[in-house]
LUMTORDO-42746 format. One record per residue (C-alpha): residue in one letter; chain; z, y, x. Coordinates in Angstrom, 1 decimal. Example, Ala and Ser with C-alpha at 12.3 -4.5 7.8 and 13.67 -1.06 7.14 Angstrom:
// LUMTORDO-42746
  resn  chain       z       y       x
     a      A     7.8    -4.5    12.3
     s      A     7.1    -1.1    13.7
// end
This chain:
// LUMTORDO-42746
  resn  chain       z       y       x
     x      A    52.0    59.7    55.9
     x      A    53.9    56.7    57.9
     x      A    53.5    53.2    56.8
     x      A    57.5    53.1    56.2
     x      A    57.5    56.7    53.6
     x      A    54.1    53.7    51.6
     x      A    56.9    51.1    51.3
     x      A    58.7    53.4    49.3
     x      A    57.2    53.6    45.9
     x      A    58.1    54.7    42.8
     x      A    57.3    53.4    39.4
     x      A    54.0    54.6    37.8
     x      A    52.4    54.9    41.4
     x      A    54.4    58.2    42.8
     x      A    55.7    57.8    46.5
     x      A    59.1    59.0    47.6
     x      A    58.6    60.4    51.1
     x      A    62.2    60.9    51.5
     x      A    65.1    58.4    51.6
     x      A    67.8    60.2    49.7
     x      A    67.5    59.7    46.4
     x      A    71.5    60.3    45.0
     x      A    71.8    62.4    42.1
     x      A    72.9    65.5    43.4
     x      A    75.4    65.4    40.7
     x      A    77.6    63.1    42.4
     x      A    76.8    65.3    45.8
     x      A    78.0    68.5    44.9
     x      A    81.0    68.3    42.7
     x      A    82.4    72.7    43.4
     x      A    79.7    73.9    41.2
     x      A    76.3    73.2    39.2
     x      A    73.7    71.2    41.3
     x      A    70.3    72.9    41.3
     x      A    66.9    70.9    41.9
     x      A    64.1    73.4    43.5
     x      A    61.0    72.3    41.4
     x      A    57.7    72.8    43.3
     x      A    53.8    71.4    42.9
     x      A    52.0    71.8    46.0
     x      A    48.4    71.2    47.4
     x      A    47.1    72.7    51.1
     x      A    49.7    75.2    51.3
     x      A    51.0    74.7    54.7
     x      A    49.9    78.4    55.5
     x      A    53.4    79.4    53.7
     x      A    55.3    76.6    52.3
     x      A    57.7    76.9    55.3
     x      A    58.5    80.4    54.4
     x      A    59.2    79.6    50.8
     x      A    61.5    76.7    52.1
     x      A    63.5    78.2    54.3
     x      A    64.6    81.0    52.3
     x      A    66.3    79.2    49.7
     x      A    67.1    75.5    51.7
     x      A    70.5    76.5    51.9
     x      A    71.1    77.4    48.2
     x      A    70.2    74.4    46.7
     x      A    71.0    70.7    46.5
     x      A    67.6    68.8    46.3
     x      A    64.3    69.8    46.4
     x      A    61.7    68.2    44.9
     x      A    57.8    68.4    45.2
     x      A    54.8    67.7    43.2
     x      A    51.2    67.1    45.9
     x      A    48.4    67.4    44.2
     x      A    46.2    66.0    46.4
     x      A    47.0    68.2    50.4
     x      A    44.6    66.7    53.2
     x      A    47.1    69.4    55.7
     x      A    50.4    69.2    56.5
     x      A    51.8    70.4    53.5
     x      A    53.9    67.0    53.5
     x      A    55.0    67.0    56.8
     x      A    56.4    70.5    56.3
     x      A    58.0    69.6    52.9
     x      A    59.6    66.8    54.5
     x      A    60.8    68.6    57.2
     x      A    63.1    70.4    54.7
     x      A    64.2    67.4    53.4
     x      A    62.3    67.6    50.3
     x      A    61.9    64.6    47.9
     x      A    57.7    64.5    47.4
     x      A    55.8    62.6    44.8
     x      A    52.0    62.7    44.7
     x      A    49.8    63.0    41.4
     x      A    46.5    63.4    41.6
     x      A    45.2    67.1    40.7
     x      A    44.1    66.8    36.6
     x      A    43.6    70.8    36.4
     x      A    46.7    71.2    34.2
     x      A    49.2    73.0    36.3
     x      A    51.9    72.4    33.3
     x      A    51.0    68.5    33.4
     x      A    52.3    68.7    36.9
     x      A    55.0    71.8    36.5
     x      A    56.5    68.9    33.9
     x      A    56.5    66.1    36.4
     x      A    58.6    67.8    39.1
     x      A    61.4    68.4    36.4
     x      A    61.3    64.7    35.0
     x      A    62.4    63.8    38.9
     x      A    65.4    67.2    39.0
     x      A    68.9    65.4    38.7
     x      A    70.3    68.6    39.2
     x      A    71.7    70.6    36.5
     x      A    70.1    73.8    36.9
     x      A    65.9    74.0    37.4
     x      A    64.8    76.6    40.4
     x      A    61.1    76.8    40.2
     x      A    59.0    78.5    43.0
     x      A    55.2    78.2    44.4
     x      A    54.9    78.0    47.7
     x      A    53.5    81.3    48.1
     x      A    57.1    82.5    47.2
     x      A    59.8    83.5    48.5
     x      A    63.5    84.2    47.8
     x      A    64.7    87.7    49.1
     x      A    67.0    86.3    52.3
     x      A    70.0    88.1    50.9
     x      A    69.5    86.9    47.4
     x      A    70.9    82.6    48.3
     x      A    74.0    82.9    47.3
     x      A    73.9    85.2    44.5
     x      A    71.5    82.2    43.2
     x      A    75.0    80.1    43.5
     x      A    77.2    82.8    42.0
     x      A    74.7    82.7    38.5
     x      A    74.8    79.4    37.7
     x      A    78.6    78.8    38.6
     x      A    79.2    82.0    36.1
     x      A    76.9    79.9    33.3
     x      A    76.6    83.2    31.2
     x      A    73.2    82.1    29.9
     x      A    70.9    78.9    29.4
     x      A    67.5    80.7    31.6
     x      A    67.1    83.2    33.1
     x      A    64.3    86.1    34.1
     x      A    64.2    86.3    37.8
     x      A    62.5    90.0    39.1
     x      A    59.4    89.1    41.7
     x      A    57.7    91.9    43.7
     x      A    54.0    90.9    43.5
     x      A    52.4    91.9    47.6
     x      A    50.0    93.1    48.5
     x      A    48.2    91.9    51.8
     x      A    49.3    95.3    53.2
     x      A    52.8    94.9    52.7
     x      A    53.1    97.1    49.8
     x      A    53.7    96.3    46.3
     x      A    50.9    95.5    43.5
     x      A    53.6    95.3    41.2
     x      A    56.9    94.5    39.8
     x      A    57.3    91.4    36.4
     x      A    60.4    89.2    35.9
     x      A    59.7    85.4    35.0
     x      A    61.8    82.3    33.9
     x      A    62.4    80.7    37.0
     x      A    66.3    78.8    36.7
     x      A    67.0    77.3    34.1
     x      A    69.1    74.6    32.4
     x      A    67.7    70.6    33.1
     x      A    68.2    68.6    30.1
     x      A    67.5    70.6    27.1
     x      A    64.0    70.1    27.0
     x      A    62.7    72.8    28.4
     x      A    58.8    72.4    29.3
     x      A    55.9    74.0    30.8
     x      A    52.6    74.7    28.1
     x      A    49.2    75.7    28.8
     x      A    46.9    74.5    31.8
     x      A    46.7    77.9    33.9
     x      A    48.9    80.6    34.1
     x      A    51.8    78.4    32.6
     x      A    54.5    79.5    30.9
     x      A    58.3    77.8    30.2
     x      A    59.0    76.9    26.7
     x      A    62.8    78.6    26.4
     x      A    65.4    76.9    24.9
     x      A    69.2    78.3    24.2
     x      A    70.8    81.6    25.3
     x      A    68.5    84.4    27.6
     x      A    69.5    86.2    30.5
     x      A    68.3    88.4    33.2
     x      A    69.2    88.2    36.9
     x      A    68.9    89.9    39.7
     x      A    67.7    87.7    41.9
     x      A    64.4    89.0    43.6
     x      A    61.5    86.7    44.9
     x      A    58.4    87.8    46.5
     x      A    55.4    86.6    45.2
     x      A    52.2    86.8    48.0
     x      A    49.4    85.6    45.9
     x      A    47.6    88.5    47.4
     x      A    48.2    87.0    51.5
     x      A    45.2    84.8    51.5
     x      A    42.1    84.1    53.4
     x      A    39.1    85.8    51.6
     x      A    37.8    82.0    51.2
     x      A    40.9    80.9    49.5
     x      A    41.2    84.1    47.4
     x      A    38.0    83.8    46.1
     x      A    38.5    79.5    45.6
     x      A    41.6    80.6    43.4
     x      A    39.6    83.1    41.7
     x      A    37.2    80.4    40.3
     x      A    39.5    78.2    40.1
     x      A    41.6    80.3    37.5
     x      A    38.3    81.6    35.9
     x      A    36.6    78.0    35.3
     x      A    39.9    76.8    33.5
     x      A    40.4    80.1    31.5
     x      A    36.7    80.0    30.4
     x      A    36.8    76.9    29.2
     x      A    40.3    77.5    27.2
     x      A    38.6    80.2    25.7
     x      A    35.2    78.5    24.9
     x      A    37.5    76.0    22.9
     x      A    39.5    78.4    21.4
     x      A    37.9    82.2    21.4
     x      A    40.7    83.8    19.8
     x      A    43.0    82.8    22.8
     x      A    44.5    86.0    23.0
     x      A    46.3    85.2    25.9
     x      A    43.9    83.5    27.9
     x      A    41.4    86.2    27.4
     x      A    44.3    88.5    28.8
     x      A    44.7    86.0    31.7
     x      A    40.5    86.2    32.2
     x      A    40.6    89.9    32.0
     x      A    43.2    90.2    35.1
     x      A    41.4    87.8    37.2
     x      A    38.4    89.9    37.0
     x      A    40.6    93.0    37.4
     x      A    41.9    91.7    40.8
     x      A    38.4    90.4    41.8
     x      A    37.2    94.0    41.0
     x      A    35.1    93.1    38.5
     x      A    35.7    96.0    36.1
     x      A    33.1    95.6    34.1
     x      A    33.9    92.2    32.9
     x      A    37.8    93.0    33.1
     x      A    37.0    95.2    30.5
     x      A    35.0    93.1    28.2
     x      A    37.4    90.5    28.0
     x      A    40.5    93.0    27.8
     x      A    38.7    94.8    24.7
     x      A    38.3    91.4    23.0
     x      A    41.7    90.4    23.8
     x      A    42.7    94.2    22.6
     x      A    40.7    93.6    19.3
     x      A    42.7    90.5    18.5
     x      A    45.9    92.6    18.9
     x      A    44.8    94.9    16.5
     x      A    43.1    92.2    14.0
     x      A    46.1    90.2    13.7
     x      A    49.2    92.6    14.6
     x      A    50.0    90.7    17.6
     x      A    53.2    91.6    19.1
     x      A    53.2    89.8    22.9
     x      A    54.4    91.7    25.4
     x      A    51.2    90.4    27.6
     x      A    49.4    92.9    26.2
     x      A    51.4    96.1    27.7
     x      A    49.4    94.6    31.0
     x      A    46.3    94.4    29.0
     x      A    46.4    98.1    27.8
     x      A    46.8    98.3    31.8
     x      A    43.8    96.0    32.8
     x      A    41.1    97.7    30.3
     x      A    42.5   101.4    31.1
     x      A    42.4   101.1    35.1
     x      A    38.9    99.3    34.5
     x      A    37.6   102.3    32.7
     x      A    38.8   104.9    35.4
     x      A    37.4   102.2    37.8
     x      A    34.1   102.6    36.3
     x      A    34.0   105.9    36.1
     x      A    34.9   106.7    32.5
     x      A    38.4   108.2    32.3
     x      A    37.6   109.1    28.8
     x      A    37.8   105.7    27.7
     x      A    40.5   105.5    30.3
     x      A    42.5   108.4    28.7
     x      A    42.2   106.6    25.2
     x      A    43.2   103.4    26.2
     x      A    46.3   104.4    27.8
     x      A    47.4   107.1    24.7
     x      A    46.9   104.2    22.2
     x      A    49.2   101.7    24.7
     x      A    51.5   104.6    24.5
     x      A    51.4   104.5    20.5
     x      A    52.2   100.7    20.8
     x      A    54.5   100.5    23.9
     x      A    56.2   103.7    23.9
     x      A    58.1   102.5    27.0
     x      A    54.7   101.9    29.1
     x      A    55.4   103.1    32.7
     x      A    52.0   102.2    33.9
     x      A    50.4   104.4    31.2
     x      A    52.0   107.4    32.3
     x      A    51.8   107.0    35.9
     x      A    47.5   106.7    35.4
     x      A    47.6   110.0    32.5
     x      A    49.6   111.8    34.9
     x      A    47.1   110.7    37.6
     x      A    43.9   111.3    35.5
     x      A    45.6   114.6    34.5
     x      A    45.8   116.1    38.1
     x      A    42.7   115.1    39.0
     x      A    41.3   116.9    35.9
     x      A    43.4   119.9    37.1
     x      A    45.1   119.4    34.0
     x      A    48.7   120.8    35.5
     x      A    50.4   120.6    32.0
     x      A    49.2   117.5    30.8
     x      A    50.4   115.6    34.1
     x      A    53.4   117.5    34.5
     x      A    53.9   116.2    31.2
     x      A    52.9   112.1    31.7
     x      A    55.3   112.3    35.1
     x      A    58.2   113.8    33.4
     x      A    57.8   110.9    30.5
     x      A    57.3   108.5    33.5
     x      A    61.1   109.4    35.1
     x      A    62.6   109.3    31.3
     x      A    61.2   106.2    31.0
     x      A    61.9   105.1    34.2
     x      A    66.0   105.4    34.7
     x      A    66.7   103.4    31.3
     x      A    64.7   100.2    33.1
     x      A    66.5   100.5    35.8
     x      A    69.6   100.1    33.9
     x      A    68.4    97.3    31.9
     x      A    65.7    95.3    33.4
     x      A    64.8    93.5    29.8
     x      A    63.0    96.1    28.8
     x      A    60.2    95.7    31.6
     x      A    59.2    92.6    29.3
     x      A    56.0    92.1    32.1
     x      A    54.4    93.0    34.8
     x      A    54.8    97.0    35.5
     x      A    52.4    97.7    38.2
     x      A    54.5   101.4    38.9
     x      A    57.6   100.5    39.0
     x      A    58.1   100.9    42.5
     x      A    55.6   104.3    42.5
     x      A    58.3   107.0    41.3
     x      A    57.7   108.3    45.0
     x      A    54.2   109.4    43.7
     x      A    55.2   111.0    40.8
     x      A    57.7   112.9    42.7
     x      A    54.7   113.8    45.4
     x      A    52.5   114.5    41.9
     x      A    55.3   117.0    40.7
     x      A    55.6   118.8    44.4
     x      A    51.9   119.2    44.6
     x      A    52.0   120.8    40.8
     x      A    55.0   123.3    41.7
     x      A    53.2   124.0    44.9
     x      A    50.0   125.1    43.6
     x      A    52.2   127.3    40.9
     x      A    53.9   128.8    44.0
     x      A    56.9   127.8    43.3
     x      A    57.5   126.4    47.3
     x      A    61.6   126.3    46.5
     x      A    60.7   123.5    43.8
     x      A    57.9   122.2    45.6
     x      A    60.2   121.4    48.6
     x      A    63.0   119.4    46.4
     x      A    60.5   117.1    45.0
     x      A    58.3   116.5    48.5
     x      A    62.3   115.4    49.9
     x      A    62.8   113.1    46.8
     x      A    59.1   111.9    47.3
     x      A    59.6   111.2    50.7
     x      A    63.1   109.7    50.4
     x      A    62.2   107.5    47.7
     x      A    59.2   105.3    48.8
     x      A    55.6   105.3    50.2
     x      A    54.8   105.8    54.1
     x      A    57.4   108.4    55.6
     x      A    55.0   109.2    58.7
     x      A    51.4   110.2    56.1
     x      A    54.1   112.3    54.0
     x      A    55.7   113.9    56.4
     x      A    52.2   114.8    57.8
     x      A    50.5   115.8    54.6
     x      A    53.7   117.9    53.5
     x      A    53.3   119.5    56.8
     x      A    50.0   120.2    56.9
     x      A    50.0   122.2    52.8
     x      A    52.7   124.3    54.0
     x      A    51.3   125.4    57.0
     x      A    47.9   126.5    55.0
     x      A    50.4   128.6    53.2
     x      A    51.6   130.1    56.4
     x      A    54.8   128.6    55.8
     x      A    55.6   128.1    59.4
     x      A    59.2   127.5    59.4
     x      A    58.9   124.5    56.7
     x      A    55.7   123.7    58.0
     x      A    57.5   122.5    61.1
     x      A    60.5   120.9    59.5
     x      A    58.0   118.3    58.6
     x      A    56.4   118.1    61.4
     x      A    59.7   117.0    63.2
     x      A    59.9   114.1    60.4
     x      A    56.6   113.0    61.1
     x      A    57.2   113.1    64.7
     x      A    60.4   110.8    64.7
     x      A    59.4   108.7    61.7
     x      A    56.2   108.1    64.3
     x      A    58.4   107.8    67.2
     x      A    60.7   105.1    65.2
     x      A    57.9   103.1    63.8
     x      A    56.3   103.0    67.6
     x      A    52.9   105.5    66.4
     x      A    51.4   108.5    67.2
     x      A    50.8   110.8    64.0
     x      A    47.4   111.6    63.2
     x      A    48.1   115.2    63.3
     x      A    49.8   115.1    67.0
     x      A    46.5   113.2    68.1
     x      A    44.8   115.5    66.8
     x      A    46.1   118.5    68.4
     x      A    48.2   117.2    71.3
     x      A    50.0   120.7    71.7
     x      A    52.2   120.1    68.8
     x      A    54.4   118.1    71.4
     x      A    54.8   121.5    73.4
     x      A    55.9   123.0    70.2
     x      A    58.1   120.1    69.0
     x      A    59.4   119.8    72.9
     x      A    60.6   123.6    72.6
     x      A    62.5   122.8    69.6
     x      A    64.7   120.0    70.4
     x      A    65.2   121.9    73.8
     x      A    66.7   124.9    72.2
     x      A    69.3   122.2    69.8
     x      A    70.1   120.9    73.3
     x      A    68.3   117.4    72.6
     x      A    67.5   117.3    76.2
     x      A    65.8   113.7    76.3
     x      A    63.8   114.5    73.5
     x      A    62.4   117.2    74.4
     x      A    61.6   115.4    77.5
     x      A    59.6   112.7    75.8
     x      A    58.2   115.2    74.1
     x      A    57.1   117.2    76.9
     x      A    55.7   114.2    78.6
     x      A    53.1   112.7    75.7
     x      A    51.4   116.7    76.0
     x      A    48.8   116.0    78.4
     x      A    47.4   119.3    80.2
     x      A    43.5   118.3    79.5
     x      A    44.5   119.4    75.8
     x      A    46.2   122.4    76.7
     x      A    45.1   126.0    77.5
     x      A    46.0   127.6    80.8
     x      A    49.6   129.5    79.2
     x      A    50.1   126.0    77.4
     x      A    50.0   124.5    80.5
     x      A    52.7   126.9    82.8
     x      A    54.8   126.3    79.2
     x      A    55.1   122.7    79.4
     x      A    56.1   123.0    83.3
     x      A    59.0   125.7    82.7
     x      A    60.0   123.9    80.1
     x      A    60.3   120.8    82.2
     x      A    61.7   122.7    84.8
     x      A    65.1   123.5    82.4
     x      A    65.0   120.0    80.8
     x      A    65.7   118.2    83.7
     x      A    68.0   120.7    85.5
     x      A    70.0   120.5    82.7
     x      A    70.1   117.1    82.5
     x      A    70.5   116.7    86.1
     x      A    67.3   114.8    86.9
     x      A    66.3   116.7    90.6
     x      A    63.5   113.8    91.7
     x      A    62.1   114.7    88.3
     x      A    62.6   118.1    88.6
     x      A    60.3   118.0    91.3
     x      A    57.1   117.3    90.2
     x      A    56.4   120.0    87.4
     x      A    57.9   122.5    90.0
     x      A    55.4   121.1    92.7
     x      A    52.7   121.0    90.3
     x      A    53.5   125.2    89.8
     x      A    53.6   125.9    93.2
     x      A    49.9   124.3    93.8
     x      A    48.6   126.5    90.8
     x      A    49.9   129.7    93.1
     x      A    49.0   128.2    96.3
     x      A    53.0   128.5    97.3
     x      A    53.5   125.0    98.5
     x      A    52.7   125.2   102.1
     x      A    55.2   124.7   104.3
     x      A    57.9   125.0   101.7
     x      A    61.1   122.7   102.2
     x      A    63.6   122.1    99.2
     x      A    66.6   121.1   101.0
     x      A    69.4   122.6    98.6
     x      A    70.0   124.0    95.3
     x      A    69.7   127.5    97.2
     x      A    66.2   126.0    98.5
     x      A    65.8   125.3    94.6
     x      A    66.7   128.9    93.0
     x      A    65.0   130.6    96.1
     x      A    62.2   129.2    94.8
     x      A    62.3   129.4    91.7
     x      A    62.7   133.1    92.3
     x      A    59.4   133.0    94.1
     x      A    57.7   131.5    91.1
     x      A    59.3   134.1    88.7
     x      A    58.3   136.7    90.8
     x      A    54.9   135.7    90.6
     x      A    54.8   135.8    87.2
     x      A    55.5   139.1    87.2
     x      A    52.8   140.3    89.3
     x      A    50.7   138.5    87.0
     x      A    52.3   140.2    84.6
     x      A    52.9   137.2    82.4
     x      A    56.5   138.9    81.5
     x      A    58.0   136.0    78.9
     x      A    57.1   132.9    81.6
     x      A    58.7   135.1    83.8
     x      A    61.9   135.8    82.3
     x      A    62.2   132.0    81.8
     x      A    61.7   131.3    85.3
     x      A    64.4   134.1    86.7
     x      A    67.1   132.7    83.9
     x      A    66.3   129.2    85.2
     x      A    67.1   130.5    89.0
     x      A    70.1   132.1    88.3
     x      A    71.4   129.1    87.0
     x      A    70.9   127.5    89.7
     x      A    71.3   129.8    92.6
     x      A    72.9   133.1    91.0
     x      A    73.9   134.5    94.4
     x      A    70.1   134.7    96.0
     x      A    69.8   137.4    92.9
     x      A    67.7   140.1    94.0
     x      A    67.6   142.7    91.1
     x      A    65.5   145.3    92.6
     x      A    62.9   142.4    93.1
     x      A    62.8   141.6    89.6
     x      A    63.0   145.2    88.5
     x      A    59.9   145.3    86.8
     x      A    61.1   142.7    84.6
     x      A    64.2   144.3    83.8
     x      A    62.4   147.4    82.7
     x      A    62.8   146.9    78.9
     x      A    59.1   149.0    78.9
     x      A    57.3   145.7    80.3
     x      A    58.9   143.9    77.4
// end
């Protein structure tokens, strides 16, 4: 920190590191002001990211240090951001509360640094508080994974009204204290809690463990810090103790009739940890009795219909995913209902997959095939799909939709820049995928095609197949230099190149004609024929038809 951001100080001992202190009120007179409420310490690995995507779509922001030693400042104040420092009293809502005592705006935005708002999402933030149709408001966040996939899907109170006394309660895993009207938004943050060094995942885990325990140890029927404990342990695959301190927090539930919607996740934490364990009797129970209590528990019926198929249960899954797509459409339509964090929301693509897989084994291919498409269409990886789609249908001997797939896997590959497994592992799939786009006239495809099969993983006829092939590609696409080398590398294999000159296109059918015409003394008919059809393209008046009598005869066909 410069010596001129210490001559700024603030009563109480906080340090303004940024000179513009006007109430945004007076600033931004078209519509509501908004303050973006932070508390930060060391997270210069992301704060950027969270700052740039919602910069533009507020009027001050303000942040909370606890205590950074990196350049979590620097990078704050880049943005223009108004910072105070407190040191770290392991209460996040202590701190949470401070940021909004210094918001002049009239709407609260609160995010963590490890968030970010969708880039499209900025001014629909603009458009909600101008409308005013509520007091707070749930905003939907998409909890990543390292991977880039989703753990899961929640909605929190992140904007809301300054000035009514809204507060933050409880020293981890905080929670807003709601005052006046609710509403839901669809404004969508990513949340990358998950996108952390293995040091600093396992610092936040005891970090978020020490605190809990010692909630708990002053109050053991915490319900919801148990909960909190429980889904720590979860993530650090712990199962066992996820597991004891879900069931107590479960106990509690059914002790007291508790009706928080926290514990739809717990039902989740204890039943996964079961299965994780090995017991998916206890896993089966847990999730039938969530069922009994949240009849509207996606996550329940995604791991029954899971547990199910790997039991071989056919009914009993084809049941759980049918209930899972019931339940599913009336969430979509009205988000409320989600209430917390729904770990399959975004996994309808593996029911679907679940339901293709069922039909398939019944034989029923025609239903089969309509859920693998909505499977495919809906979500997951395209290219493993495609591959695995192709691959059940071809130990079927289902050739024809066999390959349909394998086409998908090969340009969702191509598209994404890999290779599929399955053409790596048997490289003459690009001879066969080659020969289709040729016949649909796709004539640079089939060339690239053509090119990736490499002759060391290719029999002998494989081999003369690639080269004809080429040989028609790139006459018909008028490509004579690379014409040249798979019709060089043919003439070599017959020991016809000495002394050969291609000077014309009658040079170019004549020989072509010789090539044809050995094929048919090797009697390799259907290379022939190619090769002939080829020449008469090219030169139809050097047409010999006694020459290639043999391969007229329709008795050598």
């Amino acid at each position: 920190m410069t010596n001129k951001n210490k001559k700024k100080r603030k009563k109480g001992g906080d340090i303004l590191s940024h000179a513009h202190q006007m109430p945004v009120s007076q600033i931004n007179k078209n519509s509501p002001s908004i303050s973006l409420c932070m508390i930060v310490k060391d997270e210069e690995c992301c704060l950027g990211r969270c700052l740039k995507s919602v910069q533009d779509f507020v009027d001050e922001i303000i942040v909370v240090d606890t205590g950074s030693t990196d350049r979590t400042c620097e990078i704050a104040q880049g943005y223009g951001a108004r910072i105070y420092h407190h040191p770290w009293e392991n209460d996040f809502s202590k701190h949470r509360n401070q940021s909004l005592s210094y918001a002049t705006g009239e709407w609260i935005f609160q995010l963590d640094a490890d968030e970010e708002l969708f880039a499209e999402d900025g001014p629909r933030l603009r458009e909600i508080v101008r409308e005013g149709k509520a007091d707070y408001y749930h905003c939907r966040f998409y909890d990543m994974k390292q991977d880039g996939s989703v753990h899961g899907i929640f909605y929190l109170i992140r904007l809301f009204k300054n000035g009514m006394g809204m507060t933050y309660t409880r020293k981890v895993h905080n929670q807003l204290i709601p005052k006046g009207k609710e509403g839901y938004s669809d404004l969508r943050i990513r949340h990358y809690g998950y996108d952390l060094s293995q040091e600093r995942m396992e610092a936040k885990h005891l970090r978020t463990t020490t605190l809990l325990e010692k909630t708990i140890a002053a109050d053991p029927d915490d319900a919801y810090a148990l909960f909190q404990l429980s889904s720590s342990y979860s993530m650090h695959k712990e199962f066992d103790k996820a597991v004891e301190y879900g069931e107590t927090a479960l106990d509690l539930m059914r002790r007291y009739k508790l009706e928080n919607d926290f514990f739809m996740t717990a039902f989740h934490t204890v039943a996964h940890g079961y299965y994780a364990l090995g017991n998916s009797g206890a896993a089966k129970s847990t999730a039938m009795e969530a069922l009994s209590v949240f009849p509207m528990h996606l996550d329940m019926c995604h791991l029954l219909a899971y547990i199910y198929f790997q039991e071989h249960d056919l009914d009993r899954s084809r049941e759980m995913s049918h209930r899972y797509l019931s339940i599913y459409e009336p969430l979509t339509r009205n988000p409320a209902l989600i209430r917390t964090l729904c770990h399959s929301y975004d996994k309808r693509h593996e029911i679907y997959f679940g339901l293709a897989l069922i039909n398939f084994f019944e034989k029923d291919f025609e239903t089969a095939e309509a859920y693998f498409l909505k499977s495919f269409e809906d979500g997951g990886d395209p290219l493993i799909k495609a591959e695995s789609i192709y691959r059940l249908f071809l130990s079927q001997g289902m050739t024809d939709k066999g390959e349909h797939w394998l086409r998908i896997a090969y340009e969702t590959g191509m598209k994404n820049g890999e290779i599929p497994v399955i053409f790596q592992e048997q490289n003459n799939l690009f001879l066969r995928i080659g020969k289709y786009y040729l016949s649909h006239k796709d004539l640079n495809n089939a060339a690239e095609c053509l090119q990736k099969a490499m002759d060391e993983y290719l029999n002998a006829d494989e081999q003369l197949d690639r080269r004809l092939l080429q040989l028609q590609i790139y006459w018909q696409l008028s490509a004579i230099d690379e014409l040249l080398t798979p019709l060089e590398s043919l003439l070599d294999l017959f020991h016809m190149n000495r002394g050969r000159k291609i000077d014309s296109f009658e040079d170019l059918g004549r020989t072509i004609y010789d090539i044809a015409d050995e094929f048919c003394r090797r009697r390799q008919w259907s290379h022939g024929e190619t090769a002939l059809q080829l020449a008469l393209q090219i030169s139809p008046d050097s047409f010999d038809q006694q020459r290639f009598s043999s391969l007229l005869d329709p008795s050598n066909s």
